[in-house]
C-alpha positions in Angstrom: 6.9 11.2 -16.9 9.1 8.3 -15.7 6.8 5.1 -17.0 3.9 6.1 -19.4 2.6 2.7 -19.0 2.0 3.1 -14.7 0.8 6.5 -15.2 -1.8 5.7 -17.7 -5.4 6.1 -17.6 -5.5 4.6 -14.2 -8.5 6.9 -13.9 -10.5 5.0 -16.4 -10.3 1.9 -14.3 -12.6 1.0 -10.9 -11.8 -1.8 -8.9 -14.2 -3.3 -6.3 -12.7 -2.4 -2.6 -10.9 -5.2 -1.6 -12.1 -6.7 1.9 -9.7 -8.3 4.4 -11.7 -12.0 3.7 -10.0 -14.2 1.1 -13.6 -16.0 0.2 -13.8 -13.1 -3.2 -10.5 -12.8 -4.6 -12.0 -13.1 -7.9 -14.4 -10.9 -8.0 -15.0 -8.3 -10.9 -15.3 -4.8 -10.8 -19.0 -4.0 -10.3 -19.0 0.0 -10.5 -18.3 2.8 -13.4 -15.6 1.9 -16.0 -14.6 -1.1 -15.8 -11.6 -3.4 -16.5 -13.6 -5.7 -18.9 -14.6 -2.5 -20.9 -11.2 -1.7 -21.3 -10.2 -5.1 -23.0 -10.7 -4.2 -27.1 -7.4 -3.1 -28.0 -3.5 -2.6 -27.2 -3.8 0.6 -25.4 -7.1 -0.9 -23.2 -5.1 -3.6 -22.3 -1.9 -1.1 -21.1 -4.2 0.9 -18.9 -5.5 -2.0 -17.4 -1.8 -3.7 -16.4 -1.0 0.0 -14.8 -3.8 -0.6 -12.8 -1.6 -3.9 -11.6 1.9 -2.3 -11.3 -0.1 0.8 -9.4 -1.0 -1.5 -6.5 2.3 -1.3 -5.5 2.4 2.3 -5.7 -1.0 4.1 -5.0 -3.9 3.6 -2.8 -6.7 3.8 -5.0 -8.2 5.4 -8.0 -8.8 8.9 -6.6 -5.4 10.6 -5.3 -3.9 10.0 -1.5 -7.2 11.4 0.4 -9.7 9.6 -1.8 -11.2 5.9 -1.6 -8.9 3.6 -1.1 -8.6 0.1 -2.3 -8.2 -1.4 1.1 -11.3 -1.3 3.9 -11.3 -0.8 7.6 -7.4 1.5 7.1 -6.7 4.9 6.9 -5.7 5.0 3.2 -2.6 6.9 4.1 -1.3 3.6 5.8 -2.7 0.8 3.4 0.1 1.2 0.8 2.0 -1.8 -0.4 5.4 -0.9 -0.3 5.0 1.0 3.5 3.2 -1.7 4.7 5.7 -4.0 3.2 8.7 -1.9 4.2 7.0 -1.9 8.2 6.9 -6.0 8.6 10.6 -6.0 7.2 12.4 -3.1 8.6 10.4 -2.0 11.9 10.4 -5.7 13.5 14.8 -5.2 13.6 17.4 -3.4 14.5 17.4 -1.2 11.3 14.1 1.5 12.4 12.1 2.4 14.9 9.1 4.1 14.9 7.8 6.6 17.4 4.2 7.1 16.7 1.5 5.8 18.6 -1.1 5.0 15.8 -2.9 1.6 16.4 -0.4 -1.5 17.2 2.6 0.0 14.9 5.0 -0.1 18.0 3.6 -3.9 18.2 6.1 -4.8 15.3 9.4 -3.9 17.6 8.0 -4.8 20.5 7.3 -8.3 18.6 4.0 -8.5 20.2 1.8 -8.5 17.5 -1.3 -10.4 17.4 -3.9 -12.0 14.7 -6.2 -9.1 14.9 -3.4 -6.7 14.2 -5.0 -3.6 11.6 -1.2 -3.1 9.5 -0.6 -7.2 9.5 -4.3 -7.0 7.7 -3.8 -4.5 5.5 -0.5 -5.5 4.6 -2.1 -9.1 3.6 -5.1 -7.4 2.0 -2.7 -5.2 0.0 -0.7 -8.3 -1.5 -3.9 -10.0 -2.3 -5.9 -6.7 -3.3 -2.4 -7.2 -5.8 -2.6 -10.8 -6.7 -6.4 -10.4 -7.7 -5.8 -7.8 -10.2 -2.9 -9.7 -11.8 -5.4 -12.6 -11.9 -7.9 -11.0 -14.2 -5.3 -9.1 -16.3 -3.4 -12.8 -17.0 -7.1 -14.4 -17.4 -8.4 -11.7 -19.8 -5.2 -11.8 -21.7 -5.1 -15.7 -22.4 -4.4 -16.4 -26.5 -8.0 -17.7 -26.7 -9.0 -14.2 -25.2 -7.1 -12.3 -27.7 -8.5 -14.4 -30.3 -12.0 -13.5 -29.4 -11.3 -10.3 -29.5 -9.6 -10.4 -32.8 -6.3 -8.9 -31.2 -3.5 -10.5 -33.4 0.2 -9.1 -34.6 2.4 -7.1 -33.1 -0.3 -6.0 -30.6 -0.9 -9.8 -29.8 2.9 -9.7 -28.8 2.9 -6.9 -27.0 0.0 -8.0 -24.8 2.1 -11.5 -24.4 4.6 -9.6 -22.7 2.2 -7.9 -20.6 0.6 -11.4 -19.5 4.5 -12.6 -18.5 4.6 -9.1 -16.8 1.5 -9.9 -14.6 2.6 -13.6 -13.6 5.8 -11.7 -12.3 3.8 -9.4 -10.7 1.8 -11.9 -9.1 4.8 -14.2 -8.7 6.1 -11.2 -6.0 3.3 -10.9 -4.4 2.9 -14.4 -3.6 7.0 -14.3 -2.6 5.9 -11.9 0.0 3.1 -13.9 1.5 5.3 -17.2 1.2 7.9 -14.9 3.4 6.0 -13.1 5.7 2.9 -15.7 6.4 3.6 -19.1 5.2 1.0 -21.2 4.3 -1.7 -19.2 2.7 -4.7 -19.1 1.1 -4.2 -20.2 -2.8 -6.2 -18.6 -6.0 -5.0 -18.2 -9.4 -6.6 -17.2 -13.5 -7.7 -20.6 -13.2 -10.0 -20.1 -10.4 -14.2 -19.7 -11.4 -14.6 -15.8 -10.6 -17.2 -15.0 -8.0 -17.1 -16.0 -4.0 -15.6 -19.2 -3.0 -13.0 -20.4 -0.3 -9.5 -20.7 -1.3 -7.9 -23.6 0.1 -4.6 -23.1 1.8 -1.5 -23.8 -0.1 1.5 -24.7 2.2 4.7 -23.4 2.3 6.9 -25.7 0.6 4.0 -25.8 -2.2 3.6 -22.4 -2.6 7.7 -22.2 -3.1 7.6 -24.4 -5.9 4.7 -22.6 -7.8 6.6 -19.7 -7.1 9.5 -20.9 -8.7 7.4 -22.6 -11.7 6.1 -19.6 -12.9 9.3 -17.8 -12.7 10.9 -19.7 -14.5 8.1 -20.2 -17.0 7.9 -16.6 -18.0 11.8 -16.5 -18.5 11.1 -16.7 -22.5 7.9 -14.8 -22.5 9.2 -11.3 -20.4 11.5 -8.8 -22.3 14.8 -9.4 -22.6 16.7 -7.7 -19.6 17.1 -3.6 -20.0 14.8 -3.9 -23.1 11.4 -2.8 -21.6 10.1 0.8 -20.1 11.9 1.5 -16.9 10.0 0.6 -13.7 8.5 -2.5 -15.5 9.4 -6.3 -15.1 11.8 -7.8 -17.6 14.0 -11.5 -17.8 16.2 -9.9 -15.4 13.7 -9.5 -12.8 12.7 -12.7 -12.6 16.5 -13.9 -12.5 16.8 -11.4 -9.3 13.2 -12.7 -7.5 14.6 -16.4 -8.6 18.1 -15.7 -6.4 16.6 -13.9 -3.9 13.8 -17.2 -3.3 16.4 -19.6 -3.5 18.6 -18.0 -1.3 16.4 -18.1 1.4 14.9 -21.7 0.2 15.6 -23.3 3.2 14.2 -21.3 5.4 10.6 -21.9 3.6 11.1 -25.6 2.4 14.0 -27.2 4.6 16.1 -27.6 1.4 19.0 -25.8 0.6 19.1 -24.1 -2.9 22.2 -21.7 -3.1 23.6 -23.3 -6.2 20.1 -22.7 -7.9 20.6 -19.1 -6.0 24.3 -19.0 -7.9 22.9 -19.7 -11.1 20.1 -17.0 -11.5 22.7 -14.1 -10.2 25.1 -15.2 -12.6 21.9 -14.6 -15.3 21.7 -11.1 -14.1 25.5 -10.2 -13.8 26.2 -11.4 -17.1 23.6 -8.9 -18.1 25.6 -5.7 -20.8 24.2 -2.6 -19.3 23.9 -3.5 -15.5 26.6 -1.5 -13.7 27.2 0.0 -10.3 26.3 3.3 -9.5 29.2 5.7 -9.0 28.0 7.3 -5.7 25.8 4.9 -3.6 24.1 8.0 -2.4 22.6 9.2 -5.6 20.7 5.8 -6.0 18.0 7.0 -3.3 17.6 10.4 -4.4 14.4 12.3 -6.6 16.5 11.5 -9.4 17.4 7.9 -9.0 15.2 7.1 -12.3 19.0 8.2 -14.1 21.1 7.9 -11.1 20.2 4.4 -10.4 19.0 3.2 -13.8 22.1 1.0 -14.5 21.9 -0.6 -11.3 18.1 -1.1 -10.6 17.0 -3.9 -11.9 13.2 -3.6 -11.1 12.2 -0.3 -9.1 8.8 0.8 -7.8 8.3 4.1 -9.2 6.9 7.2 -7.5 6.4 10.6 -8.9 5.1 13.7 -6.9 3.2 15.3 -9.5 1.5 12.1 -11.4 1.5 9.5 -8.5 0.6 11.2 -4.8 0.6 8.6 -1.9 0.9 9.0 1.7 2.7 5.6 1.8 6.1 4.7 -0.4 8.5 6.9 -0.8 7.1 9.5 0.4 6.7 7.9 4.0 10.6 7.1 3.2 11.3 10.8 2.9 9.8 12.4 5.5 9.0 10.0 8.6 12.9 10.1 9.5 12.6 13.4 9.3 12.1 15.8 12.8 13.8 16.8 15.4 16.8 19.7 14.7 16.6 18.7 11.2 15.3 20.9 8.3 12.9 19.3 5.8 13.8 21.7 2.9 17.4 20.3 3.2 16.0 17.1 2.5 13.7 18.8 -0.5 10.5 18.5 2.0 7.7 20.8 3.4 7.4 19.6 6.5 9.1 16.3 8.3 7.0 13.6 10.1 9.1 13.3 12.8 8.8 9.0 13.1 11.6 6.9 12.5 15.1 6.4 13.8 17.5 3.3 13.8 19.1 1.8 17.1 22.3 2.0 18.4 23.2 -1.5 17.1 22.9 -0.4 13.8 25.0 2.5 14.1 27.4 0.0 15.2 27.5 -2.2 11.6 28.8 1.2 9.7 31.5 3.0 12.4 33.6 4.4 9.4 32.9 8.0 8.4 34.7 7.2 5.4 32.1 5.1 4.6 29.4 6.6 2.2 26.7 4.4 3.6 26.9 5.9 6.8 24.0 8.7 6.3 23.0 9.2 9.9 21.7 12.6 11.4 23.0 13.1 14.9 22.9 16.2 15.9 20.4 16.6 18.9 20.0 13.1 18.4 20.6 10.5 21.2 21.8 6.8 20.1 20.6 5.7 23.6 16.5 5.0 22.7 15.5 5.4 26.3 11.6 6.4 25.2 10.6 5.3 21.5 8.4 8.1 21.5 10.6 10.5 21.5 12.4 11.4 18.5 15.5 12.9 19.5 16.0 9.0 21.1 18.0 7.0 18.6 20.2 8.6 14.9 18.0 9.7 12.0 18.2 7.6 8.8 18.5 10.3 5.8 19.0 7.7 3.2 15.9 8.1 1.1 15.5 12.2 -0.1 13.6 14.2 -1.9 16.2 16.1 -3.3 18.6 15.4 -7.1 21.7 14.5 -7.6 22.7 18.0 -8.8 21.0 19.8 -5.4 17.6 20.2 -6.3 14.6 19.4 -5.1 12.2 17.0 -6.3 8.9 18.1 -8.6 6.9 18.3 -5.2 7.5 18.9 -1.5 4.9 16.9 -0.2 4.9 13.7 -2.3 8.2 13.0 -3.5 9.9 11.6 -7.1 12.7 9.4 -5.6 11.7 5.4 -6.8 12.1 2.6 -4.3 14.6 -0.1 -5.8 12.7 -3.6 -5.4 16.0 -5.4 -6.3 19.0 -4.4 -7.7 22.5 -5.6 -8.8 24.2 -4.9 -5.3 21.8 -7.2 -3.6 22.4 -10.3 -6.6 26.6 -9.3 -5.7 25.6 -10.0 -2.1 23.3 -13.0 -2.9 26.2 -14.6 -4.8 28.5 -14.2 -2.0 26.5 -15.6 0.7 25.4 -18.4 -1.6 28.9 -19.2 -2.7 30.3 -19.3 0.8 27.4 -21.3 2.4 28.7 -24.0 -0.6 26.6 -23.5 -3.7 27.5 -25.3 -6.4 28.9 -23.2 -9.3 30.3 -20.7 -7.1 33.7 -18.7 -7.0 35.0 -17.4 -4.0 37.2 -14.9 -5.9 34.5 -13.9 -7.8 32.0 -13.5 -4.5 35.2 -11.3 -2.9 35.7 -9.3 -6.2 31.7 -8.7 -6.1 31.9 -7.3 -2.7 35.0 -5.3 -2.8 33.3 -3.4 -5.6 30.4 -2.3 -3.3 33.4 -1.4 -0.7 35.2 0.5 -3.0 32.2 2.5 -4.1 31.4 3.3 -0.8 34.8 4.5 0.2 35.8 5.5 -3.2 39.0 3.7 -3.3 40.4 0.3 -2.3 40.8 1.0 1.3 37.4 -0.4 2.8 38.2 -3.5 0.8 38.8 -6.6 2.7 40.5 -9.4 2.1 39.6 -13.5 1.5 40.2 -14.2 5.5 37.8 -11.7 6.6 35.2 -12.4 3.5 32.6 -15.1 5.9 28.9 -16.2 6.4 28.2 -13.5 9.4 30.7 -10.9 7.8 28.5 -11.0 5.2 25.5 -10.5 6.9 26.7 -7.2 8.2 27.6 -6.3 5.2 24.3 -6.4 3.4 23.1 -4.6 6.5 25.0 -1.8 5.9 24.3 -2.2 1.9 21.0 -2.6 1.7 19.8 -1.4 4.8 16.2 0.6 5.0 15.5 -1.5 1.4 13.2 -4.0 2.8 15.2 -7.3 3.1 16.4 -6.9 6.8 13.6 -9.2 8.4 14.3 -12.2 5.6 18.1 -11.7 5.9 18.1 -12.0 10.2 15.6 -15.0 9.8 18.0 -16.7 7.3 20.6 -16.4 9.6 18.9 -17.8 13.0 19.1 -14.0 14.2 15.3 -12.6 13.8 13.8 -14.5 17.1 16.6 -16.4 18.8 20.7 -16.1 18.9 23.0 -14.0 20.8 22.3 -10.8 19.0 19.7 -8.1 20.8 19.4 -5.0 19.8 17.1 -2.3 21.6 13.8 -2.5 22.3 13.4 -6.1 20.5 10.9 -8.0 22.3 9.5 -4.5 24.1 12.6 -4.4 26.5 14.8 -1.4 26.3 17.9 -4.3 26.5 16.4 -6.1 24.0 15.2 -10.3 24.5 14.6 -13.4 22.3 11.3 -14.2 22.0 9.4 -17.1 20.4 10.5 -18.3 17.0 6.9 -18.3 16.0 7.3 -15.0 15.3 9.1 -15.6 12.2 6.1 -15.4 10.8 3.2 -13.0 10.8 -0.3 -14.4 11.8 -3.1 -14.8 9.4 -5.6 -12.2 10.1 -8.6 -13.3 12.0 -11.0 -11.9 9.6 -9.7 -14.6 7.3 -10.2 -17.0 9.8 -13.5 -16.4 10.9 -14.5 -15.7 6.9 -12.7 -18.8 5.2 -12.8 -22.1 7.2 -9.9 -23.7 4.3 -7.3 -22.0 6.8 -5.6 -22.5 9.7 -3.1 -20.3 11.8 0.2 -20.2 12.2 1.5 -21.6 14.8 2.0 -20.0 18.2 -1.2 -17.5 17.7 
């Protein structure tokens, strides 16, 4: 048991399905045991806040093949982090995907459309998420405790678990400022029961965003002193640098020496360390492996958390072809994803341990999406240990997918020092990322030098760092490559060539149920 806080009683707890419309993100459970029943002591209150992290993990209340939280989706699809991980990886030239279910070849092709089903349950999901961190932070206000007669060390306790939630909620909201822009608005303040948001816009929503962050900075656990898997000061620190790195994307105004300042929080950090083998961090056993360098990871665990999205999508949709699923501690492979041959192209060096691409019978030509053997297998995420195990199920695996961790604040340092932040140190930024070279060769001999150390050098380089981790989308946006530029890669814009297409597609459409349901919004542009 990784986390005995997100594996807790989630049983005990029914949540209302969530519909695509907005006009009821507040409303309470109405069926079996619920949430409000739970609120009398420390250990209610910690069943209740799994519920929250959960939403980022499961599906629902009842196992993989149950009811799901999300309506109008097969439940297999409608989990966070693969619906998440589709939008950012699946639009560029990190995956492919070669099934035909629904629109999902729609994100490459970049012709995706308001009435989309994985763009709606993608926004259901981080508002399904939002709502439940809304009535864990309302139901664990001071005055709520006090009610209650909660006081002492289980008053504190809960405190921390109300910071927990705003960061929780804080995430979610990053992802909708990201993906969709201007978007409908709610929080603990908000009268439960049905009403129409009103639409926040972008440059608002950033700086409520970065409010609450830095609010709960004194109220979270000090970094690396809470349960693995759950949000501490650090986290916040990581969320902070990664929103002000990309703050001018969403507001118009640059923010990299706000970006320098919150990775300098986490790196000064004792206890944060690279991992020795880059490898081992996205294994069944990255819990250890991976434990000095994540900083906040979604857990998954085949025995105690079964999901047909996650991990467990990770670890066997790039699986097919010539290759053996039990090598990759698998039943059976799914036989979906690949990368293009642009990709390939960012990590040439077999000396480098990033490169963990299965060719054989494999084409890097994608002449036919569909067909698997068109375009290298990814075999970065595994269901196997670091000693050659496998993990504690075949099916639904253990490995934990990192949210952010210190690699990604080395990188964000970097990039922020070279675009000019203030605060930054270009020997420090080159020390930062000759450590992740060095890892990945294991010696000096990948490491580069000050001359070579740039803006688009360093874009590649978190390509071939974090690639597969969910950031690819945000990173080519950020650097005027997602929609326009001189870089194609295959099949972008539904040509085998690749094309630019409109730069209104750096953002995802709200869905039209929303639209139709709450008259507060309007679209984005362009759709």
């Amino acid at each position: 048991m990784r986390n005995t806080l997100t594996w807790l009683g989630l049983s005990m707890i029914t949540v209302v399905t969530f519909v695509a419309c907005t006009k009821d993100l507040d409303r309470k459970p109405k069926y079996g045991n619920t949430a409000a029943s739970l609120y009398v002591n420390l250990d209610g209150y910690r069943q209740v806040l799994a519920k929250v992290y959960s939403g980022l993990t499961l599906t629902g209340n009842s196992g993989p093949d149950g009811q799901g939280d999300i309506a109008g989706i097969d439940e297999g699809f409608s989990s966070y982090i693969r619906q998440y991980w589709s939008a950012q990886e699946l639009t560029t030239d990190e995956a492919v995907i070669g099934w035909n279910d629904a629109t999902i070849k729609d994100f490459h092709n970049m012709s995706w459309s308001p009435a989309d089903v994985f763009i709606r349950a993608l926004y259901s999901r981080i508002y399904f998420q939002i709502t439940l961190a809304n009535e864990f932070i309302r139901e664990s206000a001071p005055s709520k405790l006090a009610e209650r007669n909660l006081s002492g060390a289980d008053a504190t306790e809960i405190g921390y678990m109300r910071a927990e939630a705003r960061f929780l909620r804080a995430l979610s909201y990053y992802h909708a400022l990201d993906l969709f822009g201007s978007v409908p608005f709610v929080t603990e303040n908000d009268n439960v029961g049905a009403f129409l948001p009103a639409q926040i816009s972008r440059t608002n929503l950033f700086n409520y965003i970065e409010s609450e962050l830095k609010a709960i900075e004194t109220e979270l656990k000090d970094a690396r002193a809470n349960e693995y898997g759950r949000a501490d000061k650090a986290a916040a620190w990581a969320l902070l640098s990664r929103l002000y790195l990309n703050a001018e994307v969403y507001t118009g105004t640059a923010k990299f020496g706000d970006c320098i300042t919150y990775c300098n929080k986490v790196t000064a950090v004792t206890g944060y360390t690279l991992a020795g083998n880059y490898r081992n961090l996205f294994l069944a056993d990255n819990n250890t492996t991976g434990a000095g360098e994540f900083i906040f990871a979604v857990n998954f665990d085949g025995t105690k958390s079964r999901t047909w999205g996650g991990t467990t999508f990770l670890c066997h949709a790039p699986v097919g072809g010539s290759m053996q699923a039990s090598d990759h501690g698998l039943d059976f492979g799914w036989g979906g994803i690949r990368t293009t041959k642009e990709f390939v192209a960012k990590l040439p060096d077999v000396l480098d341990s990033r490169r963990n691409f299965y060719t054989n019978g494999q084409n890097l030509e994608i002449n036919d999406i569909s067909e698997f053997s068109n375009g290298y297998a990814v075999i970065k995420f595994r269901n196997k240990t670091s000693t050659g195990g496998n993990g504690s199920n075949p099916t639904w695996v253990d490995t934990d997918f990192p949210m952010f961790r210190l690699a990604e604040v080395y990188l964000n340092y970097a990039e922020a020092t070279l675009r000019g932040g203030a605060g930054g140190n270009t020997t420090t930024a080159l020390n930062y990322v000759n450590a992740l070279r060095t890892r990945a060769y294991g010696n000096t001999s990948g490491n580069i030098n000050s001359a070579q150390m740039t803006v688009p050098y360093l874009l590649d380089e978190r390509a071939r760092e974090l690639y597969w981790e969910a950031v690819r989308r945000t990173d080519l946006i950020r650097y005027g490559q997602f929609t326009e530029g001189t870089y194609l890669w295959a099949w972008k814009g539904g040509i085998q060539a690749g094309r630019s297409v409109a730069n209104t597609r750096k953002l995802f459409p709200i869905p039209s149920a929303d639209l139709v349901a709450n008259p507060n919004l309007d679209q984005n542009p362009g759709y």
